[in-house]
Backbone of each chain as nested JSON, in Angstrom:
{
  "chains": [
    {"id": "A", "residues": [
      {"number": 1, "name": "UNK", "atoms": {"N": [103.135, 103.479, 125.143], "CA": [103.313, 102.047, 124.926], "C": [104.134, 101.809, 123.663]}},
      {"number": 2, "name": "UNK", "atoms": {"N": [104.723, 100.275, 123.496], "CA": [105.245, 100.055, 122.088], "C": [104.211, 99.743, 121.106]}},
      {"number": 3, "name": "UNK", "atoms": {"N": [104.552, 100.125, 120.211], "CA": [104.146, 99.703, 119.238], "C": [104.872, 99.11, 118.366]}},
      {"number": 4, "name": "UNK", "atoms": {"N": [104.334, 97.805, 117.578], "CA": [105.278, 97.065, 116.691], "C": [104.729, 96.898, 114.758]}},
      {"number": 5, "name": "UNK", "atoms": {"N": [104.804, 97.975, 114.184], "CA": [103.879, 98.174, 113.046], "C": [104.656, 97.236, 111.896]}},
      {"number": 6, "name": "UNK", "atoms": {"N": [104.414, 96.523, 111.198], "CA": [105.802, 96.42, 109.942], "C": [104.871, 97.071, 108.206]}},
      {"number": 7, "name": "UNK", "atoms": {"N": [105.754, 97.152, 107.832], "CA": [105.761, 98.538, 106.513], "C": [106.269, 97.484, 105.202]}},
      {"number": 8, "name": "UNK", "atoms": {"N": [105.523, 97.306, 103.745], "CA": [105.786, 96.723, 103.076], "C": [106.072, 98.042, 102.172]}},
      {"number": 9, "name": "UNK", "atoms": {"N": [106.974, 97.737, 101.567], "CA": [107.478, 99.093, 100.491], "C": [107.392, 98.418, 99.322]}},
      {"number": 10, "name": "UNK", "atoms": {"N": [106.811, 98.202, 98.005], "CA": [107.11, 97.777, 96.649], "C": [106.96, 98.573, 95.609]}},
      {"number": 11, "name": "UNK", "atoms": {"N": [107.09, 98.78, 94.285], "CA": [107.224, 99.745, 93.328], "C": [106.045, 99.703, 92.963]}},
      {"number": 12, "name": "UNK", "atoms": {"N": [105.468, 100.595, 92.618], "CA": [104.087, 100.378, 92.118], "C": [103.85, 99.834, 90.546]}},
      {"number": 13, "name": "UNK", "atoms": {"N": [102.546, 99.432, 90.477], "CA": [102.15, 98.878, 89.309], "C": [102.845, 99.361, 87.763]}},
      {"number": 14, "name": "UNK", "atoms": {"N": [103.28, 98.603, 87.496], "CA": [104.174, 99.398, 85.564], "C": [105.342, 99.688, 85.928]}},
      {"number": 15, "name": "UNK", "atoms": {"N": [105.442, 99.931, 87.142], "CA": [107.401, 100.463, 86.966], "C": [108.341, 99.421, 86.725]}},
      {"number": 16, "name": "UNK", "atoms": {"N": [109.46, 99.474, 86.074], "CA": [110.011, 98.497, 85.803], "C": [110.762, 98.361, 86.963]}},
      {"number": 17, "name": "UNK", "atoms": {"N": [111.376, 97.204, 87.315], "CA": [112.012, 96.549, 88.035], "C": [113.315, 96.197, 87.499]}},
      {"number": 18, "name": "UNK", "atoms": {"N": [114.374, 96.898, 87.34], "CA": [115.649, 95.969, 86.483], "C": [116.06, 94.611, 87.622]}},
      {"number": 19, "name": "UNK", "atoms": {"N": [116.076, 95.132, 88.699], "CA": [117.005, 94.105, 89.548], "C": [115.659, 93.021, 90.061]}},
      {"number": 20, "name": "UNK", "atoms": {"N": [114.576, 92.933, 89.934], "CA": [113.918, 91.8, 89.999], "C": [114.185, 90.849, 88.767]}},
      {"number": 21, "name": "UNK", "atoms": {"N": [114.126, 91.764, 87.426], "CA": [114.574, 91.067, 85.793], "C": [116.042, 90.147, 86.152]}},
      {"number": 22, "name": "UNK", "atoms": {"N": [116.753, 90.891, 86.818], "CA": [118.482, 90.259, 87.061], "C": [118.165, 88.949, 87.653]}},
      {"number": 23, "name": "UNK", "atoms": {"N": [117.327, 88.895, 88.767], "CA": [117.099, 88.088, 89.685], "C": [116.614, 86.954, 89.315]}},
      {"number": 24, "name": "UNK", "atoms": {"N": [115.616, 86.926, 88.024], "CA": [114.561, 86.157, 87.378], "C": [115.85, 85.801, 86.255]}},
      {"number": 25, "name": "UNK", "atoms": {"N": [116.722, 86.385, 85.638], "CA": [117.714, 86.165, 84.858], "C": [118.784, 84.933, 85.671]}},
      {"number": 26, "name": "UNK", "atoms": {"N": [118.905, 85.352, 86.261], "CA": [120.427, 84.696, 87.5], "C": [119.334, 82.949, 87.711]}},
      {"number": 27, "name": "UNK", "atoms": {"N": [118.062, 83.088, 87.885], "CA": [117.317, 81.556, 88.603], "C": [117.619, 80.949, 87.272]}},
      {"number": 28, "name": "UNK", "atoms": {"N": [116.89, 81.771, 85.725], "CA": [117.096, 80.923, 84.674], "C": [118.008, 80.352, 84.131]}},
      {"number": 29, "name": "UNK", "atoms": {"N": [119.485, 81.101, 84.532], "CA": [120.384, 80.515, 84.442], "C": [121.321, 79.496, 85.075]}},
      {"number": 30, "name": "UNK", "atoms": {"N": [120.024, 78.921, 86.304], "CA": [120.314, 78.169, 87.23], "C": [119.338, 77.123, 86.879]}},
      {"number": 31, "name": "UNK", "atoms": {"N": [118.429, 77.467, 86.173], "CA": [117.761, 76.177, 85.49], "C": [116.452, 76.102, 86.372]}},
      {"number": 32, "name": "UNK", "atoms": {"N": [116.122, 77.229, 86.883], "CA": [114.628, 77.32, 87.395], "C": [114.147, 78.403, 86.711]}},
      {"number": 33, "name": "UNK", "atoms": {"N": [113.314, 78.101, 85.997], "CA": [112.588, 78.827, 85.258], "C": [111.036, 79.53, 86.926]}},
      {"number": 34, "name": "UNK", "atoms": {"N": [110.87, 80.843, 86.39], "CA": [109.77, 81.616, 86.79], "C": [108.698, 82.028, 85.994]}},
      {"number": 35, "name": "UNK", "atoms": {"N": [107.771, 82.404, 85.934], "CA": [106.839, 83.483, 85.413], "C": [106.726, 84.417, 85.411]}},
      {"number": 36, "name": "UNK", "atoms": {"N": [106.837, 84.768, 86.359], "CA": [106.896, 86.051, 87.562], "C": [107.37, 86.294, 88.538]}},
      {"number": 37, "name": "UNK", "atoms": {"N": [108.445, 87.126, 88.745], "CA": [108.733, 87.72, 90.191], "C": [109.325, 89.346, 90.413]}},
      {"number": 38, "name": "UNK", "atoms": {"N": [108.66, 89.211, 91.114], "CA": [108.596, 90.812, 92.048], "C": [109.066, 90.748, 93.499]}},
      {"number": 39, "name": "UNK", "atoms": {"N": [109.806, 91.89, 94.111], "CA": [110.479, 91.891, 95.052], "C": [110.151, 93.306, 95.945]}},
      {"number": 40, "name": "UNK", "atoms": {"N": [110.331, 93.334, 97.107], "CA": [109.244, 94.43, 98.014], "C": [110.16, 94.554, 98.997]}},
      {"number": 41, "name": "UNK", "atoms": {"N": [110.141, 95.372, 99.866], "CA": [111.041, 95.51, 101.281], "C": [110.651, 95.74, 102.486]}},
      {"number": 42, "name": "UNK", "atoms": {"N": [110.487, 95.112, 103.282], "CA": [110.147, 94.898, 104.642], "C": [110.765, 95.581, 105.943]}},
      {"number": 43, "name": "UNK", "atoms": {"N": [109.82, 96.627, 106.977], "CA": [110.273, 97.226, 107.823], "C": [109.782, 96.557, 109.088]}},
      {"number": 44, "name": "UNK", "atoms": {"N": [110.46, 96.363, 109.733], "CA": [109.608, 95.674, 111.385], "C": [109.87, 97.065, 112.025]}},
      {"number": 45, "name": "UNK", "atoms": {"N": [109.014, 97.966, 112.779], "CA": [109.3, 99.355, 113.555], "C": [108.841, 99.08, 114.533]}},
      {"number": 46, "name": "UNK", "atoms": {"N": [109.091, 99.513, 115.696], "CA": [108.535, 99.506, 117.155], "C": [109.224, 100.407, 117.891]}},
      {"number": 47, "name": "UNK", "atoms": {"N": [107.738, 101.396, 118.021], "CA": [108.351, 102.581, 118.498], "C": [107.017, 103.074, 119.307]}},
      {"number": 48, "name": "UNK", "atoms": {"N": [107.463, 104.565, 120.204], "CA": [106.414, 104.432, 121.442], "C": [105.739, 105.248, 120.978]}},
      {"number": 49, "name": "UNK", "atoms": {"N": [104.059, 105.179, 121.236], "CA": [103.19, 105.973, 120.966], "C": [101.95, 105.808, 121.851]}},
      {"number": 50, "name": "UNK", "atoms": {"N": [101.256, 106.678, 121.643], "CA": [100.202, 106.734, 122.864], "C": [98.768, 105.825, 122.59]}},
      {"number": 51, "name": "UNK", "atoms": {"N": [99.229, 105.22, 120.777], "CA": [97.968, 104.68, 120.923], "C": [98.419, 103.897, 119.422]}},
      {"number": 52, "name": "UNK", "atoms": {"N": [97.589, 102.775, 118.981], "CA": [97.963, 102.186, 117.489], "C": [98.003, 103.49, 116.406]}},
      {"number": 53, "name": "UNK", "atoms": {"N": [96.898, 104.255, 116.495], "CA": [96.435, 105.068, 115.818], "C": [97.806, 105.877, 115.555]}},
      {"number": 54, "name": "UNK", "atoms": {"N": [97.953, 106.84, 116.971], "CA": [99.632, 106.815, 116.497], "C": [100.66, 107.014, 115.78]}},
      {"number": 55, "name": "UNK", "atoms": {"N": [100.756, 105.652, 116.32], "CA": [101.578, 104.947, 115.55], "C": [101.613, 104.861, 114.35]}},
      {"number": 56, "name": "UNK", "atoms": {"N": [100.397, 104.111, 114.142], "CA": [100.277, 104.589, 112.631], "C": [100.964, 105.82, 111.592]}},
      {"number": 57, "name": "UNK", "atoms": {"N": [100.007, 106.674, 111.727], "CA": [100.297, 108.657, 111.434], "C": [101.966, 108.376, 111.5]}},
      {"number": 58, "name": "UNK", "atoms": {"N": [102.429, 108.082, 112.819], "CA": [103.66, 108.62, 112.396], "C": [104.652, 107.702, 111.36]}},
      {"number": 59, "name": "UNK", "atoms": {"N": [104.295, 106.012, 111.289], "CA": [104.83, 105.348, 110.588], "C": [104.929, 105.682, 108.841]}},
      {"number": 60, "name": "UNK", "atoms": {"N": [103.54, 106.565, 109.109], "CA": [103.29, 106.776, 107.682], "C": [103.961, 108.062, 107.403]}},
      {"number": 61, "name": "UNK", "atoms": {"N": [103.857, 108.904, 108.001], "CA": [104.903, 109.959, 108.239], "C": [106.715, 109.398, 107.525]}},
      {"number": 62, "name": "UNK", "atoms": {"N": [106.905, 108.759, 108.4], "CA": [108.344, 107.965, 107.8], "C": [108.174, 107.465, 106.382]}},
      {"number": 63, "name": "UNK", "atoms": {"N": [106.878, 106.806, 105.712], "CA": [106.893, 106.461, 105.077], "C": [107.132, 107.372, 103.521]}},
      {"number": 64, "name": "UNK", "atoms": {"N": [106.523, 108.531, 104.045], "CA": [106.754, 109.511, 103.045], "C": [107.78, 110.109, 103.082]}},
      {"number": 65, "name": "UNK", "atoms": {"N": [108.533, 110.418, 104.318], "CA": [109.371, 111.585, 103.995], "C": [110.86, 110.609, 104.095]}},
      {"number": 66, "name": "UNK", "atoms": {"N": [110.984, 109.488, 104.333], "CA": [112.025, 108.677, 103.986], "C": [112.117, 106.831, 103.527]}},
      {"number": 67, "name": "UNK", "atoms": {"N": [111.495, 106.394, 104.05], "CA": [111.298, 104.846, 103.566], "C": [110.869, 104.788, 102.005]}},
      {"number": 68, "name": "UNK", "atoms": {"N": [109.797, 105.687, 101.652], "CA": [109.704, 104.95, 100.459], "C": [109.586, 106.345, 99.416]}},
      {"number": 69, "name": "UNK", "atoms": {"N": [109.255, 106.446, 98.359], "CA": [110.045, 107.31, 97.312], "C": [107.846, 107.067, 96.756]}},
      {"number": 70, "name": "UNK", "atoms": {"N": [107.303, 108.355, 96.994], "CA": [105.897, 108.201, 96.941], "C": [105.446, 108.639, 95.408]}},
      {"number": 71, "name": "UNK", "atoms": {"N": [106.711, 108.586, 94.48], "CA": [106.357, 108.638, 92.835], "C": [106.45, 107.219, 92.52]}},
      {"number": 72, "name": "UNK", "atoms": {"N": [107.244, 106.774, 92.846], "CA": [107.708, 105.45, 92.751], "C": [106.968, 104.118, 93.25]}},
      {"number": 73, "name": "UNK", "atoms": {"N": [107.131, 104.169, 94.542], "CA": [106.652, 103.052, 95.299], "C": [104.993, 103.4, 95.796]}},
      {"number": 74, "name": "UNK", "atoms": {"N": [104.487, 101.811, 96.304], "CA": [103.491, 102.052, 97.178], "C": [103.798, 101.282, 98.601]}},
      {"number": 75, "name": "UNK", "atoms": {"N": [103.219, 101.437, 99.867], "CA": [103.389, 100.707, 101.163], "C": [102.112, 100.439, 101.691]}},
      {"number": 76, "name": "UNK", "atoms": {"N": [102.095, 99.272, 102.173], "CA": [101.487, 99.157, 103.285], "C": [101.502, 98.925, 104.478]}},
      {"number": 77, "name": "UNK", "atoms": {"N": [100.705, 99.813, 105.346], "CA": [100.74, 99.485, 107.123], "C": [100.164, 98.743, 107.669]}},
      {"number": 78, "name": "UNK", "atoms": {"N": [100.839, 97.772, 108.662], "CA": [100.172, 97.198, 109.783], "C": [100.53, 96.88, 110.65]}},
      {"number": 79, "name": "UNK", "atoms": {"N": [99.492, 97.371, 111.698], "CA": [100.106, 97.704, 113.126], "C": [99.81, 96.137, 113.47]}},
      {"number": 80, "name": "UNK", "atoms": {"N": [100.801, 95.617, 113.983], "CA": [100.759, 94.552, 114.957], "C": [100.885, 94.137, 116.013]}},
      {"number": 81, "name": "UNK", "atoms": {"N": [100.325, 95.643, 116.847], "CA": [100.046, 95.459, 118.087], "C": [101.133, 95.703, 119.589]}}
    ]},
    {"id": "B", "residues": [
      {"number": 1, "name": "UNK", "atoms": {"N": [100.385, 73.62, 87.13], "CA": [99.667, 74.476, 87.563], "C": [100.564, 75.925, 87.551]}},
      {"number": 2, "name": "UNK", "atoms": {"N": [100.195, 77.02, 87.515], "CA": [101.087, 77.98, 88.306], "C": [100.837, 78.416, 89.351]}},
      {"number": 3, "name": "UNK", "atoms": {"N": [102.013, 78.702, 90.268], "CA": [101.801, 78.441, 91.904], "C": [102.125, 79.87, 92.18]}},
      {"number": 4, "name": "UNK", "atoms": {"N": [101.999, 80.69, 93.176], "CA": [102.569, 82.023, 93.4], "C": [102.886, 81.441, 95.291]}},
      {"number": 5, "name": "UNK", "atoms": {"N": [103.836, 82.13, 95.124], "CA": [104.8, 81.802, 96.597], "C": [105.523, 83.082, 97.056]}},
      {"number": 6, "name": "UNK", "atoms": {"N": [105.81, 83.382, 98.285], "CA": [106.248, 84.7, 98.911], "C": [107.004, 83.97, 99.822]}},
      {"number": 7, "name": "UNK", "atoms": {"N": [108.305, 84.416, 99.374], "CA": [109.811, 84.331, 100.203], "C": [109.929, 85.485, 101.061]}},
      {"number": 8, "name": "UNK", "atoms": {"N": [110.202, 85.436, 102.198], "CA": [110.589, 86.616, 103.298], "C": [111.777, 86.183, 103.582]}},
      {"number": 9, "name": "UNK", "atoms": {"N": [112.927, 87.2, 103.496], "CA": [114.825, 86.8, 103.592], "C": [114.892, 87.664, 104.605]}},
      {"number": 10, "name": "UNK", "atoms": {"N": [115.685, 87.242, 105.44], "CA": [115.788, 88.197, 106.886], "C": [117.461, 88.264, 107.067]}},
      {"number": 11, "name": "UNK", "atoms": {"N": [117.977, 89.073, 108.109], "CA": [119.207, 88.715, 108.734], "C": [118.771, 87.691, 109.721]}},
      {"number": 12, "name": "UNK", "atoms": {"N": [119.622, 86.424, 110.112], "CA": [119.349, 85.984, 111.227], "C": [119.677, 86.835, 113.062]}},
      {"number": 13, "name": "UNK", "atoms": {"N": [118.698, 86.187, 113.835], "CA": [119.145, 86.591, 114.369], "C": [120.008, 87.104, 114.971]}},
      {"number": 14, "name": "UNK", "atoms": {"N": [120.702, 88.076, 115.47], "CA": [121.701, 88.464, 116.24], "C": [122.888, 88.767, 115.276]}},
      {"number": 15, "name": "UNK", "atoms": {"N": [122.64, 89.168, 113.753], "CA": [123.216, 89.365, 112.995], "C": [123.21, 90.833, 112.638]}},
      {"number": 16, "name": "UNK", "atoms": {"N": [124.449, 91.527, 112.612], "CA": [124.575, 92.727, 112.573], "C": [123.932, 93.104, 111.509]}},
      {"number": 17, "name": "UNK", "atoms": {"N": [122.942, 94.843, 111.662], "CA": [122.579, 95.668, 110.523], "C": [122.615, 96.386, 110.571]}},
      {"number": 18, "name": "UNK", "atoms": {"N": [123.75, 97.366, 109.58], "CA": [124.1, 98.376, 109.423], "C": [123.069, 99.308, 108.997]}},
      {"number": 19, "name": "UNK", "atoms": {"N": [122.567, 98.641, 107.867], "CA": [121.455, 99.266, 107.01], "C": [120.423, 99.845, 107.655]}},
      {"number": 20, "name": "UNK", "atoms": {"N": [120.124, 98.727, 108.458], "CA": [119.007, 99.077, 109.461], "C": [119.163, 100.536, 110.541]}},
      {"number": 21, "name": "UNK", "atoms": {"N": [120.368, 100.366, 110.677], "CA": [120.724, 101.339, 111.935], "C": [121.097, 102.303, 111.183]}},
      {"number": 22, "name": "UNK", "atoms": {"N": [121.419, 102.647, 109.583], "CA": [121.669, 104.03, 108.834], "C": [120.468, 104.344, 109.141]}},
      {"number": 23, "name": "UNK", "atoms": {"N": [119.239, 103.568, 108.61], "CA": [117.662, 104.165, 108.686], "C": [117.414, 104.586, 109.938]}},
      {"number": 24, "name": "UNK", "atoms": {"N": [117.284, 103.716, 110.662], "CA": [117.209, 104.492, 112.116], "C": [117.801, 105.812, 112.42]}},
      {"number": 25, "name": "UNK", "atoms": {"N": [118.86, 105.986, 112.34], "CA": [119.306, 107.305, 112.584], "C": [119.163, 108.159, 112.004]}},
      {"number": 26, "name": "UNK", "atoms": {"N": [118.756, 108.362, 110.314], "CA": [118.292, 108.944, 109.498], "C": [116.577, 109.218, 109.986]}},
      {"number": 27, "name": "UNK", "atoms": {"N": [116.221, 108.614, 110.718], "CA": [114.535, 108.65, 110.827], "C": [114.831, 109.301, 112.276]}},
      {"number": 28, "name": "UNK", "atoms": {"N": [115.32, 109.27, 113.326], "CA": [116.314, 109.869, 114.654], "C": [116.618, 111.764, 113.46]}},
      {"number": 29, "name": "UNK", "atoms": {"N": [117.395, 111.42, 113.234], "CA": [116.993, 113.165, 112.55], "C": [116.365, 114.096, 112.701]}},
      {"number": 30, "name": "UNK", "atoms": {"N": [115.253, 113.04, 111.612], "CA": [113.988, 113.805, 111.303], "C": [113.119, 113.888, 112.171]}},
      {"number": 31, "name": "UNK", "atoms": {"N": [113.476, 113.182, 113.795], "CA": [112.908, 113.368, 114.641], "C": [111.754, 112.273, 114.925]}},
      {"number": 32, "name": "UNK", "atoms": {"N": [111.954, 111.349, 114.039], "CA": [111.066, 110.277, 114.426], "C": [112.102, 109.273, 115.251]}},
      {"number": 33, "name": "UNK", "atoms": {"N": [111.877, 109.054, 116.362], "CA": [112.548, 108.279, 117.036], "C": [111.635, 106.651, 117.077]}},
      {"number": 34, "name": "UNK", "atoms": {"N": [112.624, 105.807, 116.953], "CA": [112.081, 104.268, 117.214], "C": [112.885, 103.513, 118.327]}},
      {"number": 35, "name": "UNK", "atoms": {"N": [112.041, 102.199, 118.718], "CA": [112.881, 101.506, 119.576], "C": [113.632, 100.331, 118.681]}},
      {"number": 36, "name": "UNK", "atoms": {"N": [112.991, 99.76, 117.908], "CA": [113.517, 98.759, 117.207], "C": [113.35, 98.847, 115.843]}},
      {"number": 37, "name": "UNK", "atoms": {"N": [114.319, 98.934, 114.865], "CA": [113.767, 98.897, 113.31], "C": [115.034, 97.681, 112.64]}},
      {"number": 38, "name": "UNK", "atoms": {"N": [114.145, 96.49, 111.964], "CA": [114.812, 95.581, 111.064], "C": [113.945, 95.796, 109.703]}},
      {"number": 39, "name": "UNK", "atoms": {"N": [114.607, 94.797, 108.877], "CA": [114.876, 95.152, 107.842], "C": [114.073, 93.407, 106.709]}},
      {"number": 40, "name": "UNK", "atoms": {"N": [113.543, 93.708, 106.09], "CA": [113.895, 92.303, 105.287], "C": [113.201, 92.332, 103.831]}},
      {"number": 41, "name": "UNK", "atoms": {"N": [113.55, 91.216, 103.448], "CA": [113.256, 91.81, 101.743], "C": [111.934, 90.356, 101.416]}},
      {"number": 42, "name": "UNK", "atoms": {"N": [111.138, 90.225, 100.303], "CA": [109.905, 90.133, 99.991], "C": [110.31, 89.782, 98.143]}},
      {"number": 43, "name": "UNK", "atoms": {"N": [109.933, 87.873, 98.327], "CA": [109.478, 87.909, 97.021], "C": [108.682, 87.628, 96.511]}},
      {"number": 44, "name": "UNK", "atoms": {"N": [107.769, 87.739, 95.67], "CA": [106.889, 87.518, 95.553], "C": [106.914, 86.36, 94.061]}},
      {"number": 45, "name": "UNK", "atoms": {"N": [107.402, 85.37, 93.691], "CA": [107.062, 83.854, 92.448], "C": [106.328, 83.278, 92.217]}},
      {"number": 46, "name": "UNK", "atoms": {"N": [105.936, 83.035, 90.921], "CA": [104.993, 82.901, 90.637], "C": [106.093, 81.643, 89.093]}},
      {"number": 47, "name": "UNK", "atoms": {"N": [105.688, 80.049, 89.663], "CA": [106.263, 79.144, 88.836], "C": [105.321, 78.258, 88.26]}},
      {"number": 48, "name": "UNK", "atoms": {"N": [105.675, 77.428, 87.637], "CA": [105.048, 76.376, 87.063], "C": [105.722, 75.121, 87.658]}},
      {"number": 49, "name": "UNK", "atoms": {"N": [104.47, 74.362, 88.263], "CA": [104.571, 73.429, 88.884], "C": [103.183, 72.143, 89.349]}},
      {"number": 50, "name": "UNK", "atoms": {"N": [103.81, 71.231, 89.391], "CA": [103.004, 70.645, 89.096], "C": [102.267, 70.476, 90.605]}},
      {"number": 51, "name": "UNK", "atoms": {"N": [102.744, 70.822, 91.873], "CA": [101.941, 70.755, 92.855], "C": [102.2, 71.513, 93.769]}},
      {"number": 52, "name": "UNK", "atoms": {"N": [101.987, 72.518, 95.213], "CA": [102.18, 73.393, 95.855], "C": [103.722, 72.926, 96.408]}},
      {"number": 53, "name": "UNK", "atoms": {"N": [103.06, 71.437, 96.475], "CA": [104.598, 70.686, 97.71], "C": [105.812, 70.745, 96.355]}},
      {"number": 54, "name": "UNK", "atoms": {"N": [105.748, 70.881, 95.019], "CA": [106.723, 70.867, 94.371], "C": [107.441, 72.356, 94.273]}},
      {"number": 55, "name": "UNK", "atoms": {"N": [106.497, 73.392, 94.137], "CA": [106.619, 74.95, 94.124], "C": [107.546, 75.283, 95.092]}},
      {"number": 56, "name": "UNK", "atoms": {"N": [106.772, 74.165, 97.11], "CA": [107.687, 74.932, 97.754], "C": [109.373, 74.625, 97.693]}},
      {"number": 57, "name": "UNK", "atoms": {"N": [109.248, 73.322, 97.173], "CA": [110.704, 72.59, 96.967], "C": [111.497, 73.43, 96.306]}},
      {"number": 58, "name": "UNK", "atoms": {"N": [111.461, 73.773, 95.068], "CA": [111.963, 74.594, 93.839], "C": [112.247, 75.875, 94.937]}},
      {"number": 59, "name": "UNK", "atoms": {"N": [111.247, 76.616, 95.182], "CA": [111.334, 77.894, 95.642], "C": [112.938, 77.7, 96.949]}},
      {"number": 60, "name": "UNK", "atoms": {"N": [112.521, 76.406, 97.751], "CA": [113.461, 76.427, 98.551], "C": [114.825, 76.15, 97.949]}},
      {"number": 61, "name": "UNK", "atoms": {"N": [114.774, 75.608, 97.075], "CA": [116.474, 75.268, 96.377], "C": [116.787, 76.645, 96.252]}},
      {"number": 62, "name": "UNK", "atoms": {"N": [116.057, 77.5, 94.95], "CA": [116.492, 78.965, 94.531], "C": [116.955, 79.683, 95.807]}},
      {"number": 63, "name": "UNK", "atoms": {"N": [116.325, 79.488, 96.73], "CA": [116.467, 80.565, 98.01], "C": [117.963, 80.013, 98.351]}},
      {"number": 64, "name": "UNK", "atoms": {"N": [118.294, 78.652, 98.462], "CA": [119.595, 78.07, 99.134], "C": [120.771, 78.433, 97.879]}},
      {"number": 65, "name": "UNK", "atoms": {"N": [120.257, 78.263, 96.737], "CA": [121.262, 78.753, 95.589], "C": [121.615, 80.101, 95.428]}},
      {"number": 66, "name": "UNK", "atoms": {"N": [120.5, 80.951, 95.47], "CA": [120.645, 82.775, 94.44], "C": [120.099, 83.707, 96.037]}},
      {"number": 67, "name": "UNK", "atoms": {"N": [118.762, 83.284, 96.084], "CA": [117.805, 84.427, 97.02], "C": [118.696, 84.771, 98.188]}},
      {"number": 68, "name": "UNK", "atoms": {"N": [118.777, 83.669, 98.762], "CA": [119.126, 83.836, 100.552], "C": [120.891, 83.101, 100.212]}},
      {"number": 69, "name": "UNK", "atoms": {"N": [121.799, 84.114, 101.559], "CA": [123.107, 83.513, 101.981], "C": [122.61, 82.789, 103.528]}},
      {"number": 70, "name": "UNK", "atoms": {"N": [122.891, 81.627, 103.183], "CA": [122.508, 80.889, 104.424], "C": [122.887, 80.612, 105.701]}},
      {"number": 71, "name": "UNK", "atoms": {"N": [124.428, 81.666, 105.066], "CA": [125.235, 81.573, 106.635], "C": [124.735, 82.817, 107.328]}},
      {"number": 72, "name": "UNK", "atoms": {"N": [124.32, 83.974, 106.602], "CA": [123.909, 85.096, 107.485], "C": [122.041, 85.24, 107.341]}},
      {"number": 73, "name": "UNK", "atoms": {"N": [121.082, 84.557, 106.428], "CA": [119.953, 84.778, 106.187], "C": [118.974, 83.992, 106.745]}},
      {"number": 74, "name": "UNK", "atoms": {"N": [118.212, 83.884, 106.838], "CA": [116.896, 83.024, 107.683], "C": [115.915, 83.152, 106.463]}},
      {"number": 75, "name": "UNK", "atoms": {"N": [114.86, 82.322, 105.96], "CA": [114.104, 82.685, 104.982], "C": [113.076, 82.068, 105.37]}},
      {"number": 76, "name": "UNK", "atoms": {"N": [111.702, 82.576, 105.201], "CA": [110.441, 81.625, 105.417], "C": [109.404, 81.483, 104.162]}},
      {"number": 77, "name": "UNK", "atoms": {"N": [109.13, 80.582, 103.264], "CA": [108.233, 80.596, 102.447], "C": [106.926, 80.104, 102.432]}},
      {"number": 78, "name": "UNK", "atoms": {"N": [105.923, 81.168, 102.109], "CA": [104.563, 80.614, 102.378], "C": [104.09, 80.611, 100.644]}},
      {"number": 79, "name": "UNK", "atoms": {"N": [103.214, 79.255, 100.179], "CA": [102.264, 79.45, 99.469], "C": [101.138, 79.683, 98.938]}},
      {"number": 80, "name": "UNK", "atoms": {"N": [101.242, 81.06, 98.504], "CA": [99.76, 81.156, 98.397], "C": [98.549, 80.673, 97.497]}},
      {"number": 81, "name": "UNK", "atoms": {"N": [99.133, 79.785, 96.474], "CA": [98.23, 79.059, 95.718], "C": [98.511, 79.258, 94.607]}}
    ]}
  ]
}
């Protein structure tokens, strides 16, 4: 069956972010001030597997050995069916 | 108040992705095969404002000014409080 999981990738806690800083730089200089912002990356996957479970394993599979950088970042999964 | 809000920036539909389809084939490699993989990016703001309906306003200008290109992007913002 398909499966349709999507994968949130963001840097984990303390790492710096330069290009979220740019981003928060570029609004203030547009005259919207922030507090805070942080920026994350989004996978929609749908791919065939015999079961959510799966799916899963192997999404996470991808997740380590190419989507996300596992010194760096953290992700989360969810299968959506 | 300070408001925290999550921007999701997409390609619109039927809008070519390269990016998407490097990953794919890069994940095709390694032998993980998929049927569908998109792509989208995640912000996460956090402003000062004086009411949710003002947060989402602001948030939506920035997105039409800096975040999102509106001729190729789709954006949806939810607030989370």
């Amino acid at each position: 069956m398909n499966v349709r999981v999507k994968v949130t990738i963001a840097l984990k806690e303390g790492m710096l972010d330069p290009e979220a800083r740019a981003i928060q730089q570029a609004l203030a200089n547009l005259g919207f001030g922030t507090e805070r912002l942080s920026s994350a990356r989004l996978f929609y996957i749908t791919l065939e597997a015999s079961s959510t479970k799966e799916a899963e394993q192997k999404v996470r599979q991808m997740c380590e050995r190419l989507l996300a950088n596992p010194v760096i970042h953290r992700y989360a999964i969810e299968v959506e069916g």
